[in-house]
Structure formats: C-alpha cells, structure tokens
Biotite code that builds the C-alpha atoms (Angstrom):
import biotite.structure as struc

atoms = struc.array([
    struc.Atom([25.605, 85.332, 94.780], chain_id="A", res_id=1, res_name="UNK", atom_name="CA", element="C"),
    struc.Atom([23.018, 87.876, 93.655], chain_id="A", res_id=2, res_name="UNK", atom_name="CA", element="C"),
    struc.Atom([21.337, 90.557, 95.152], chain_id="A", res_id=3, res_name="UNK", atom_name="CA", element="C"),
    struc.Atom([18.390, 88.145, 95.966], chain_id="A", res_id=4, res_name="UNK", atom_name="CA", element="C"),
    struc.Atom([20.271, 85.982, 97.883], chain_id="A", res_id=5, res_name="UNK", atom_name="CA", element="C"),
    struc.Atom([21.914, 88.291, 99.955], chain_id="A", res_id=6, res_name="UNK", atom_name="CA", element="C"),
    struc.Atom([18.847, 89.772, 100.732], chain_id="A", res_id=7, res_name="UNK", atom_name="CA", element="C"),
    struc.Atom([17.538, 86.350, 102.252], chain_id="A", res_id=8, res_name="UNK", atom_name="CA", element="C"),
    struc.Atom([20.508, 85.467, 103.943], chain_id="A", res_id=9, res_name="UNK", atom_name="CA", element="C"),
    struc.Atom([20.328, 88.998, 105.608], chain_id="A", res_id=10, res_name="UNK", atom_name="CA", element="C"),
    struc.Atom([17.274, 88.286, 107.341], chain_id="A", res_id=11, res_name="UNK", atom_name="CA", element="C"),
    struc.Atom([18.295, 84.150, 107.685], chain_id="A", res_id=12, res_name="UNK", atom_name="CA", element="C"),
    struc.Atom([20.903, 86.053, 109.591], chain_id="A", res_id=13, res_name="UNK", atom_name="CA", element="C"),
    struc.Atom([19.025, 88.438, 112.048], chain_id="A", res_id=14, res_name="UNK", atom_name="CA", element="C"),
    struc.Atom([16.515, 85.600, 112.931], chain_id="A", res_id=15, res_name="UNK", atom_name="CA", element="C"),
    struc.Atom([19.378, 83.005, 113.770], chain_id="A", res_id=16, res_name="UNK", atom_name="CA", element="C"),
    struc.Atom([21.341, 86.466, 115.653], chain_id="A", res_id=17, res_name="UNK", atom_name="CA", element="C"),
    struc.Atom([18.274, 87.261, 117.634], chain_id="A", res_id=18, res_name="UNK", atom_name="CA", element="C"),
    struc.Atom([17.377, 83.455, 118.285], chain_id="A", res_id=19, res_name="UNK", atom_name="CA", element="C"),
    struc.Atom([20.928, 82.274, 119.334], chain_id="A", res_id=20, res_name="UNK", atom_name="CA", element="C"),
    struc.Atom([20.967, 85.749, 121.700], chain_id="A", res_id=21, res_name="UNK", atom_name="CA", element="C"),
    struc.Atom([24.604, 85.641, 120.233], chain_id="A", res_id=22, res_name="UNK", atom_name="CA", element="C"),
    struc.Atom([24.808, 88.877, 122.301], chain_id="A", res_id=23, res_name="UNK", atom_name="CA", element="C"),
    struc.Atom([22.243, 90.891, 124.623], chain_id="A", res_id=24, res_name="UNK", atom_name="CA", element="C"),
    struc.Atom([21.243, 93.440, 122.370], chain_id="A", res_id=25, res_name="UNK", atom_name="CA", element="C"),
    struc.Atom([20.760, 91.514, 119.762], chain_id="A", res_id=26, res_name="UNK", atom_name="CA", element="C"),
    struc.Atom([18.516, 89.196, 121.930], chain_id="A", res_id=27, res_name="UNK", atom_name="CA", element="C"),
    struc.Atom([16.755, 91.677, 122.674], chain_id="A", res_id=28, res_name="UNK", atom_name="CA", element="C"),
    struc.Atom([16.201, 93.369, 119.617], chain_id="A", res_id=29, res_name="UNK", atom_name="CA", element="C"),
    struc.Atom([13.571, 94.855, 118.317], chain_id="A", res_id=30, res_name="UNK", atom_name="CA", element="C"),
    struc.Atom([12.240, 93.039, 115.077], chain_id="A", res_id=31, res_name="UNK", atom_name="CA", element="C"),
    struc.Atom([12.037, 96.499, 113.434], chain_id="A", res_id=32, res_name="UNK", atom_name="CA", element="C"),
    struc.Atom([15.401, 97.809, 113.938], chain_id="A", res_id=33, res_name="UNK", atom_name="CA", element="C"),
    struc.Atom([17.312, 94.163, 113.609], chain_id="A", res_id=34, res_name="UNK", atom_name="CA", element="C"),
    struc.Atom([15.649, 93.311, 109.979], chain_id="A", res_id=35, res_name="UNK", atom_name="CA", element="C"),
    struc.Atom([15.423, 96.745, 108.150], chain_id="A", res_id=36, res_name="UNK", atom_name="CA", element="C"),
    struc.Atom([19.674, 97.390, 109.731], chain_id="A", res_id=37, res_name="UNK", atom_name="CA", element="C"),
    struc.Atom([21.012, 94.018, 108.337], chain_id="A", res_id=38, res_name="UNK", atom_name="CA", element="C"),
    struc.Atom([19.104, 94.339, 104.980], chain_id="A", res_id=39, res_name="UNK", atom_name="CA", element="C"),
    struc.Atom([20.585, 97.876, 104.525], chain_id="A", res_id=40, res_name="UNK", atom_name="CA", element="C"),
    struc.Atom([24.017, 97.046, 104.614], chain_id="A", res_id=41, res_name="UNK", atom_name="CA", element="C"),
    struc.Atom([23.688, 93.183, 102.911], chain_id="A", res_id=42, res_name="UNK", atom_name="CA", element="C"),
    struc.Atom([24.328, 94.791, 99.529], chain_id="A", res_id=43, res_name="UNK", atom_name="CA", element="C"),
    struc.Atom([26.787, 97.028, 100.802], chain_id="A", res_id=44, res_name="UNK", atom_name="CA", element="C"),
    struc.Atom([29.826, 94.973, 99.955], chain_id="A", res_id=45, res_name="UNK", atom_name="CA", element="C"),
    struc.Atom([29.341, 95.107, 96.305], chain_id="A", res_id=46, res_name="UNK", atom_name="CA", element="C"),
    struc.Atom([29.390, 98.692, 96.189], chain_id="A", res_id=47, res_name="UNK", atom_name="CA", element="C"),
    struc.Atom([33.334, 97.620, 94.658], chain_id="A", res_id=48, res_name="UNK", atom_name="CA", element="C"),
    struc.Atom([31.107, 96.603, 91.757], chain_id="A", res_id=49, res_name="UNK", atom_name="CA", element="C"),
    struc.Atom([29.993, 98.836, 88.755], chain_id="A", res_id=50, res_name="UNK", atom_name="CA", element="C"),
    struc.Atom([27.175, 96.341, 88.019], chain_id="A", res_id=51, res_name="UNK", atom_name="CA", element="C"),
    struc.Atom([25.789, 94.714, 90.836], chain_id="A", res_id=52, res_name="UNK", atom_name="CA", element="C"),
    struc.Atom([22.591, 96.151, 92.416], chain_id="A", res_id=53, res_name="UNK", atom_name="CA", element="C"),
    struc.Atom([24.363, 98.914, 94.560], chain_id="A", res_id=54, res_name="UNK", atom_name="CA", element="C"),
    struc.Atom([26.936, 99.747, 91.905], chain_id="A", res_id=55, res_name="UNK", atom_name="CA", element="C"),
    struc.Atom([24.425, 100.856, 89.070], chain_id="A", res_id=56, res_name="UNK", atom_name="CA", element="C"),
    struc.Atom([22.545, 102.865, 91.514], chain_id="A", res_id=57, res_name="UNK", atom_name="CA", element="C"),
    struc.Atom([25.594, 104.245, 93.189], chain_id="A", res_id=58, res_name="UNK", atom_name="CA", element="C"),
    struc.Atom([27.818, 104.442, 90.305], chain_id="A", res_id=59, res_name="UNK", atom_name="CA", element="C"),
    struc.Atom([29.327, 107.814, 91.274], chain_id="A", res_id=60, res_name="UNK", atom_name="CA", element="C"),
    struc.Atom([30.835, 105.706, 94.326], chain_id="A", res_id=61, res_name="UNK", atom_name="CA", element="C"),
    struc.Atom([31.261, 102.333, 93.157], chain_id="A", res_id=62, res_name="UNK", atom_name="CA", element="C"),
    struc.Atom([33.469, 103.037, 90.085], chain_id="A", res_id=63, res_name="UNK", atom_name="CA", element="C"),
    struc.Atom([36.595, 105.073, 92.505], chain_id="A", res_id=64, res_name="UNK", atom_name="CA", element="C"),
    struc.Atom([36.023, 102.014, 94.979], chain_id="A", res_id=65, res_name="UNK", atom_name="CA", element="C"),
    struc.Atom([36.104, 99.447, 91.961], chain_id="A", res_id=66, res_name="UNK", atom_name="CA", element="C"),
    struc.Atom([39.564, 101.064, 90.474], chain_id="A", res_id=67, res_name="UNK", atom_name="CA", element="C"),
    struc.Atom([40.865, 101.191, 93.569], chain_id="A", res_id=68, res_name="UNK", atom_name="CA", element="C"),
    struc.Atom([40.381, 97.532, 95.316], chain_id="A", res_id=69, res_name="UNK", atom_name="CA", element="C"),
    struc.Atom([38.610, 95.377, 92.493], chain_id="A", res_id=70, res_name="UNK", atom_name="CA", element="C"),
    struc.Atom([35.642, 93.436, 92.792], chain_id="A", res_id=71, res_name="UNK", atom_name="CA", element="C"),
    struc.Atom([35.890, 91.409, 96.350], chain_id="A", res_id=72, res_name="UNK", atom_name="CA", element="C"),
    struc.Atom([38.553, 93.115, 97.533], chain_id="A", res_id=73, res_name="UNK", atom_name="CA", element="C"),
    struc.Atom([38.708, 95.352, 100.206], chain_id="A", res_id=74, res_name="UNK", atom_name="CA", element="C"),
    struc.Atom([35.044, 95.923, 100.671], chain_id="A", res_id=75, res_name="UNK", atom_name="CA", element="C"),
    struc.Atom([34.762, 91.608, 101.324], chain_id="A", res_id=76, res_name="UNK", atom_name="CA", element="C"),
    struc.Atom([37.206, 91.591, 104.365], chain_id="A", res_id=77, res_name="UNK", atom_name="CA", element="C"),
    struc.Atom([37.421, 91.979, 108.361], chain_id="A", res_id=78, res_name="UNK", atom_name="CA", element="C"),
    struc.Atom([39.146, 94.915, 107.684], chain_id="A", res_id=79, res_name="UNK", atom_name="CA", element="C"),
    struc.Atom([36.324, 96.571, 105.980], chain_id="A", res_id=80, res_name="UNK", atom_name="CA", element="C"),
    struc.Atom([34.322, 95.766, 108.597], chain_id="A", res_id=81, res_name="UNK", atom_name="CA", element="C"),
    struc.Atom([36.044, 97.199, 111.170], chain_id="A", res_id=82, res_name="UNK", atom_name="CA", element="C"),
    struc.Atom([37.001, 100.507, 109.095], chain_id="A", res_id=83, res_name="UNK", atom_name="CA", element="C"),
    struc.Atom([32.565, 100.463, 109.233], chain_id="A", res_id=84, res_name="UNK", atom_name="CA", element="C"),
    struc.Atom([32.440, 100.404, 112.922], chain_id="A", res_id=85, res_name="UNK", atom_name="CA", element="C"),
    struc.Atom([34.980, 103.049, 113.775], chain_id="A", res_id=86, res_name="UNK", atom_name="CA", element="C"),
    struc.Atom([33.869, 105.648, 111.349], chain_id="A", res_id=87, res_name="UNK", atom_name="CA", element="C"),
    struc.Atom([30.658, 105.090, 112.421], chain_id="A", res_id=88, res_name="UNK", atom_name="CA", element="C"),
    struc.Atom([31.466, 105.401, 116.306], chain_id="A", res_id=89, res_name="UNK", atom_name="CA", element="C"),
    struc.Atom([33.806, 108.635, 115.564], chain_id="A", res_id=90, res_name="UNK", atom_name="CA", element="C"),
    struc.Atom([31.045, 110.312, 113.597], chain_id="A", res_id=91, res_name="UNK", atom_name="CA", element="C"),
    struc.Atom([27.561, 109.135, 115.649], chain_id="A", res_id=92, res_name="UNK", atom_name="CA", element="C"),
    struc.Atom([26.629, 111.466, 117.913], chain_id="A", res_id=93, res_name="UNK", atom_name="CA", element="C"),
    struc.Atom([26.862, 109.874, 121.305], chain_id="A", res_id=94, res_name="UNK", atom_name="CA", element="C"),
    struc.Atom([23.427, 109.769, 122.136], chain_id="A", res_id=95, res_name="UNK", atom_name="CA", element="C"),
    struc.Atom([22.595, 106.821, 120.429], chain_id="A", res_id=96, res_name="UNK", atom_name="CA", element="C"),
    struc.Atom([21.350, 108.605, 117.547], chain_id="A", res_id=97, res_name="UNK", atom_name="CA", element="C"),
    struc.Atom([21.615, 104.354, 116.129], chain_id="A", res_id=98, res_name="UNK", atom_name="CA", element="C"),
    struc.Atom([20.075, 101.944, 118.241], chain_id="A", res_id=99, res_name="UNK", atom_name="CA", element="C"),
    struc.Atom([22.510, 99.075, 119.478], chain_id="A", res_id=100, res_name="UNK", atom_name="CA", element="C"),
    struc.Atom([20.535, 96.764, 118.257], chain_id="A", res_id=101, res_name="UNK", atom_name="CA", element="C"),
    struc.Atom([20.281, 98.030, 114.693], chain_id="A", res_id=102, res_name="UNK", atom_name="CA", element="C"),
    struc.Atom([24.108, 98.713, 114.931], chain_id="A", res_id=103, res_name="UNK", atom_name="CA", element="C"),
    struc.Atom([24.939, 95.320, 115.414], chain_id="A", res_id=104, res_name="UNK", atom_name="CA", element="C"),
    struc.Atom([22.267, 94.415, 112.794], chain_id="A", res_id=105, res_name="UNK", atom_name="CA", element="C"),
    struc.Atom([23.958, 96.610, 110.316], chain_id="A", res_id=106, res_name="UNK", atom_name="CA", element="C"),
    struc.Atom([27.096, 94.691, 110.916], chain_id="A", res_id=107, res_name="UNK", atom_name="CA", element="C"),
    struc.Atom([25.280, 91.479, 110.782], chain_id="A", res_id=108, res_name="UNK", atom_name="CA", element="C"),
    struc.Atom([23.844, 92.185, 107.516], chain_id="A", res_id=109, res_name="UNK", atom_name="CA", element="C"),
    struc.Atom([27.788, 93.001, 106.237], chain_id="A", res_id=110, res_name="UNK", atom_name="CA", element="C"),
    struc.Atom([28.683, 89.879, 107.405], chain_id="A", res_id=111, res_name="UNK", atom_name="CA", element="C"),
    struc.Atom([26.006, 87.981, 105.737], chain_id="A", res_id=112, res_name="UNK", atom_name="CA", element="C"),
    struc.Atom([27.258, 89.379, 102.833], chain_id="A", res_id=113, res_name="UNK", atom_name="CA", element="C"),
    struc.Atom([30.921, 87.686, 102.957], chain_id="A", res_id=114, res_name="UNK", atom_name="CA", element="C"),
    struc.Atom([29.760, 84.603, 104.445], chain_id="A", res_id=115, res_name="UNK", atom_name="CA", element="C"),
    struc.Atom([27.468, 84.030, 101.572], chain_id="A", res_id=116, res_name="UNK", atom_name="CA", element="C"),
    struc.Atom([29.855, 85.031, 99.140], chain_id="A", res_id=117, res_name="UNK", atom_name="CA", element="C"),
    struc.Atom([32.211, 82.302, 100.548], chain_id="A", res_id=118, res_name="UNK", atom_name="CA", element="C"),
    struc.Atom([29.903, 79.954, 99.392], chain_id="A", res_id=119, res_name="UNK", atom_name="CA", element="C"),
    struc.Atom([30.916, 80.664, 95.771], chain_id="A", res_id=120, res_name="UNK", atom_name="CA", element="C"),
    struc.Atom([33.756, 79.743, 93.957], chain_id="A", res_id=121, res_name="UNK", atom_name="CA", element="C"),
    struc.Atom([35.614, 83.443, 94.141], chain_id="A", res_id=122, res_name="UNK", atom_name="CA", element="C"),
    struc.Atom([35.466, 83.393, 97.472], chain_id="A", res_id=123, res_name="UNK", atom_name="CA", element="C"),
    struc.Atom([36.438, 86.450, 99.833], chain_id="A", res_id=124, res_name="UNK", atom_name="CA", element="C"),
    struc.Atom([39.674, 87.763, 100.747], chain_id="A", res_id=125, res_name="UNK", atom_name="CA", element="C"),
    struc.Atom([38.929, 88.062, 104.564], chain_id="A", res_id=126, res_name="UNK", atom_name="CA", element="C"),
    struc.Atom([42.136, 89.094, 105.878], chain_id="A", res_id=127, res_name="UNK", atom_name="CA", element="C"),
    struc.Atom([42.564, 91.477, 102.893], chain_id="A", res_id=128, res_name="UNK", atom_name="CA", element="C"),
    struc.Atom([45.266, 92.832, 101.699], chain_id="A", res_id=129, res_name="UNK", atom_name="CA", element="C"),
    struc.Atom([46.524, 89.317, 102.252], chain_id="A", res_id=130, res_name="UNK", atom_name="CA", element="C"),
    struc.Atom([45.219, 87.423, 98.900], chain_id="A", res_id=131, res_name="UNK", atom_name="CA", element="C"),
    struc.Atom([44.189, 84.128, 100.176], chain_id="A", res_id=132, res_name="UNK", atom_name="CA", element="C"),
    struc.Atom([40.617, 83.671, 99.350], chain_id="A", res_id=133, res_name="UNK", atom_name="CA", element="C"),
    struc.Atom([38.306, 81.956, 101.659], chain_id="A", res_id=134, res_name="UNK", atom_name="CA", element="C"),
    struc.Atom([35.537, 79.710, 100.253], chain_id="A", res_id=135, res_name="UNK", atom_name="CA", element="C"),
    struc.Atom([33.250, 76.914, 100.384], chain_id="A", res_id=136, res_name="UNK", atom_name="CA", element="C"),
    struc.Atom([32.369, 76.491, 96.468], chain_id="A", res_id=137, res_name="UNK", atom_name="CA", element="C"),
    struc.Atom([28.563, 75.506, 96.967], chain_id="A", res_id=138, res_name="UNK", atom_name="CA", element="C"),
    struc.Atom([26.946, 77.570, 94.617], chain_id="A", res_id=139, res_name="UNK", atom_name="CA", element="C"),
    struc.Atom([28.004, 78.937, 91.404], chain_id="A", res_id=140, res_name="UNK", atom_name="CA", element="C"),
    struc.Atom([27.947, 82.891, 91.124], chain_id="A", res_id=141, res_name="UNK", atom_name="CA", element="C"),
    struc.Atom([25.167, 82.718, 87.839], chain_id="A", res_id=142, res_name="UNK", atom_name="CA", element="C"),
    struc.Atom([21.550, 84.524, 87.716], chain_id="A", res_id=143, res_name="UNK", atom_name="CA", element="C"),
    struc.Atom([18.853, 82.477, 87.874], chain_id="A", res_id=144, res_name="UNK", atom_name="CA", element="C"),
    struc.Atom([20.627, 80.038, 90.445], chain_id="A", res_id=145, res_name="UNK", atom_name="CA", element="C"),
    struc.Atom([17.781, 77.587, 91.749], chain_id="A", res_id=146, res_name="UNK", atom_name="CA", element="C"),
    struc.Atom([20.509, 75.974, 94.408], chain_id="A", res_id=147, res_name="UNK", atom_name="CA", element="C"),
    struc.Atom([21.161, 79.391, 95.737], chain_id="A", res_id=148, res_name="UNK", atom_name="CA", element="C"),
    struc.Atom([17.259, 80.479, 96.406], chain_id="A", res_id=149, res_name="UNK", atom_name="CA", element="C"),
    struc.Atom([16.956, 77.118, 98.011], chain_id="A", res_id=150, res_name="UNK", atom_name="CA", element="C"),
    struc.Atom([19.343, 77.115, 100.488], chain_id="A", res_id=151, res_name="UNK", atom_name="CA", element="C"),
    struc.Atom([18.567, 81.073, 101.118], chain_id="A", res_id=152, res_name="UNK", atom_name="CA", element="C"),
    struc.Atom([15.068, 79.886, 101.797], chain_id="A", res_id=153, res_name="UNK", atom_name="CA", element="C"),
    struc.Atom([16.488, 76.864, 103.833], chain_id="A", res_id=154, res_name="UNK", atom_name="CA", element="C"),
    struc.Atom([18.696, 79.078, 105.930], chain_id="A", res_id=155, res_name="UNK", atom_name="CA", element="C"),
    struc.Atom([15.249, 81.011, 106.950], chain_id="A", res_id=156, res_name="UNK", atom_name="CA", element="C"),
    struc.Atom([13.599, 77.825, 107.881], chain_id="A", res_id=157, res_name="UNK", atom_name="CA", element="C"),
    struc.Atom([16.390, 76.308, 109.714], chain_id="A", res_id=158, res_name="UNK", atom_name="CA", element="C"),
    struc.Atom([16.345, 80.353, 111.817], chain_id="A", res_id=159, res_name="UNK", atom_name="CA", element="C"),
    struc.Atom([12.678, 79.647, 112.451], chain_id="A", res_id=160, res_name="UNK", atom_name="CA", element="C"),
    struc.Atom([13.470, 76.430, 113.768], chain_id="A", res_id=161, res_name="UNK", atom_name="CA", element="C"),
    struc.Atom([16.022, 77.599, 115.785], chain_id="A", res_id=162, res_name="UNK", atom_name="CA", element="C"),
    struc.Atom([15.327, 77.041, 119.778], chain_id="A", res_id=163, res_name="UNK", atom_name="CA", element="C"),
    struc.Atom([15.825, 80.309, 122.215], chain_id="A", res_id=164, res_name="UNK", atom_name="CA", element="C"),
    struc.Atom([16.745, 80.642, 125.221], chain_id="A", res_id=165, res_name="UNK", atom_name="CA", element="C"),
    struc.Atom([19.357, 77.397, 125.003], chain_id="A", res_id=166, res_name="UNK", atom_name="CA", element="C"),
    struc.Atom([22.948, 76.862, 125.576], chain_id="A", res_id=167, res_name="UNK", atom_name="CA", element="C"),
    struc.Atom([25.125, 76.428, 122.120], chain_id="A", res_id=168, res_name="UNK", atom_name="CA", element="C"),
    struc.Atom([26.941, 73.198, 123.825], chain_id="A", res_id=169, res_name="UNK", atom_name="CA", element="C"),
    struc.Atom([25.366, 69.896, 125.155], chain_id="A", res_id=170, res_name="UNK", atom_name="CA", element="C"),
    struc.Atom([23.114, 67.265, 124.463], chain_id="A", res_id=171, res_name="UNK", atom_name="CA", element="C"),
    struc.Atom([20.518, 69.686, 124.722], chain_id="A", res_id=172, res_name="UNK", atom_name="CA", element="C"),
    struc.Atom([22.202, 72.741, 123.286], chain_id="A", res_id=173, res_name="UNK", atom_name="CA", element="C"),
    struc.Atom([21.226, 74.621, 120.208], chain_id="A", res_id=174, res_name="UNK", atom_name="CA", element="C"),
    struc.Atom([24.281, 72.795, 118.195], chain_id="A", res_id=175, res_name="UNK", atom_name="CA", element="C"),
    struc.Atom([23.087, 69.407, 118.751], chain_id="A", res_id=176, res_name="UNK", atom_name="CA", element="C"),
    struc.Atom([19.386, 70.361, 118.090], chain_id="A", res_id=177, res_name="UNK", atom_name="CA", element="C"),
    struc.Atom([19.979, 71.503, 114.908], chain_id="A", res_id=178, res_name="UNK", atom_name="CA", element="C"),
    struc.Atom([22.281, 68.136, 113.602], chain_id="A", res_id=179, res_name="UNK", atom_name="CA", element="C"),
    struc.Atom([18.604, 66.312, 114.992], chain_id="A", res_id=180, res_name="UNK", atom_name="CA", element="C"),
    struc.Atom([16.839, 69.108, 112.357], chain_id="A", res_id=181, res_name="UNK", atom_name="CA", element="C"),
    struc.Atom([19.225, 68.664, 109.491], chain_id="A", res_id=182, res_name="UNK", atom_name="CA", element="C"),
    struc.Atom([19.339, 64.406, 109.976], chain_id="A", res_id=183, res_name="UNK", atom_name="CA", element="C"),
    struc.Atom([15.289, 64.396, 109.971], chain_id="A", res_id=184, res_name="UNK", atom_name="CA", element="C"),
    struc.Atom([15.163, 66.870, 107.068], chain_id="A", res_id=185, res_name="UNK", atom_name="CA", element="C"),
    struc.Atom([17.881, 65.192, 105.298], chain_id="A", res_id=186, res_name="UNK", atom_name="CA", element="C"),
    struc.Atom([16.457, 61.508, 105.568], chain_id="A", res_id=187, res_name="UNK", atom_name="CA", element="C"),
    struc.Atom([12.863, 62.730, 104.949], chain_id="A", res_id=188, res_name="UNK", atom_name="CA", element="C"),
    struc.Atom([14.046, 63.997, 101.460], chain_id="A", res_id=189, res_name="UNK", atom_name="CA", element="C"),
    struc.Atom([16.207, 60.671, 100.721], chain_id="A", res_id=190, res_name="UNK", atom_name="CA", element="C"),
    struc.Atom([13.067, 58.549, 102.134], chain_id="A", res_id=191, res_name="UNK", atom_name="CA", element="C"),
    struc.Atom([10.884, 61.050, 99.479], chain_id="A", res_id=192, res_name="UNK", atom_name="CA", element="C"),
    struc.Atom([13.365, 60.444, 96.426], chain_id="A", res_id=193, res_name="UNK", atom_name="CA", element="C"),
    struc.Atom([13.126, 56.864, 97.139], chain_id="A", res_id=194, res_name="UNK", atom_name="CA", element="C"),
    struc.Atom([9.668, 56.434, 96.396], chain_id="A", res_id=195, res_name="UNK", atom_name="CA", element="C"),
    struc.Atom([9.700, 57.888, 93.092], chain_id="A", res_id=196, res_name="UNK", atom_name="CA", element="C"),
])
C-alpha cells in the first residue's frame, strides 16, 4: 500500500475509533490529539524499508532495521506493537507528558498500518517471528493504485456514516447498521451500472 493510503486509512481509523467509543478515551478524544497521533505513527511501520516514505527520510534508521528484520518483518507484527507501548510507558514521564487519547491514537495509527497492509498480497507477519503471513489480497502493492484510493476514501465515508453512541450487537447495533449501509451502497452502484 503506499504512503497515501496509509495516510487515509489512519484517519478512516480515528473517526471509526472515536465513533465506535471502542474505549473511553478514545470516545472522548479530542479531534486534535486523535488525528495528528494516528497519522504520526501510520508510516511508522515501513521505517524496515530503505525506500518507502519514512525510509528515505530516515535512512540513517531504516537501513540497521531493514538488515536486521527485512521489509514486513518485525516492524508489521503484535510484537512490535507492544515493544511501542512499553518503551514508551518506561520512558514518559508520568505526568502525562502524552495525552491518553493521542496515545491510543498513536497505536491506532500503527495498527492501521498492518491492517491495511493485510489487504495486499505480502501480507503481514502478525505473530512475528512466526512466518505465517496474514492477508486479504484486495489490492495489489503498485503506485498509482486507483482500487486502493477508493476504498481509502470509502473507509472515510463509511467512518462518517458510522452511528455513536450505539451498541456493536443487535438489530439496532452499529454491526447491523452498517451491512444496511454497505447493501444500499452496494445495490445503488449495481442499479447505476445497469443503466448504462
């Protein structure tokens, strides 16, 4: 996926987060701390690689972490993630020099990263140094990808759309309400390519 993409999904991410209160800081984030946190770490996987966005700007630190795990390795799994949070609770003052909110943004923006890149063929290696790769193959990894922009740009709508304040289960839960968004979308676009 390229650095456009993650970008989008970052903040597809944070809205859904925020939206789906999928925990109480992050439903009651601030819209300043929750965006600018999860796009600032989005990239961040792909520090393992010399030329992606991160890497040629960073190359001093992305060539060591490329030698030593490969593209999607380390930096793409759980592991990684949780390496993040304890270095950054063992060296944060205790204040709360970071907001919670942009904390957990921070880690939502990581996360965005690997569950995008699962939509590509690669895959991740979640459970790294286990090898299995986890993947959807949706969208091919090439610049210039049109399907990639549009489901980024879907993903934003479909967080838009996305009710507060309900329960994820039920007839009238948040799950059920977005199957009714993606049947009406879905059969407007079929009723659409049927009349040309």
């Amino acid at each position: 996926m390229t650095a456009e993409g993650h970008l989008i999904v970052a903040i597809a991410s944070a809205i859904f987060a925020k939206r789906a209160a999928l925990t109480p800081e992050l439903a009651h984030a601030d819209w300043w701390h929750l965006i600018p946190a999860s796009l600032l770490t989005c990239l961040l996987p792909d520090i393992d690689h010399p030329k992606s966005f991160l890497g040629q700007r960073l190359s001093w630190i992305s060539r060591p972490v490329a030698r030593l795990f490969g593209h999607r390795g380390f930096t793409h799994s759980l592991l990684a993630i949780c390496a993040g949070v304890v270095l950054l609770q063992l060296h944060l003052p205790k204040n709360g020099w970071i907001p919670a909110d942009a904390l957990q943004g921070m880690v939502l923006g990581y996360l965005s990263h690997i569950a995008a890149d699962m939509l590509t063929p690669a895959g991740v290696p979640l459970l790294w140094p286990c090898r299995w790769r986890f993947r959807l193959p949706l969208l091919n990894s090439g610049k210039g990808n049109q399907l990639e922009r549009v489901l980024s740009v879907a993903l934003i709508i479909l967080a838009m759309c996305f009710p507060t304040d309900a329960s994820p289960l039920g007839t009238d839960g948040w799950c059920a309400h977005m199957v009714n968004i993606a049947r009406s979308g879905f059969q407007r676009l079929v009723s659409f390519s049927n009349g040309y």
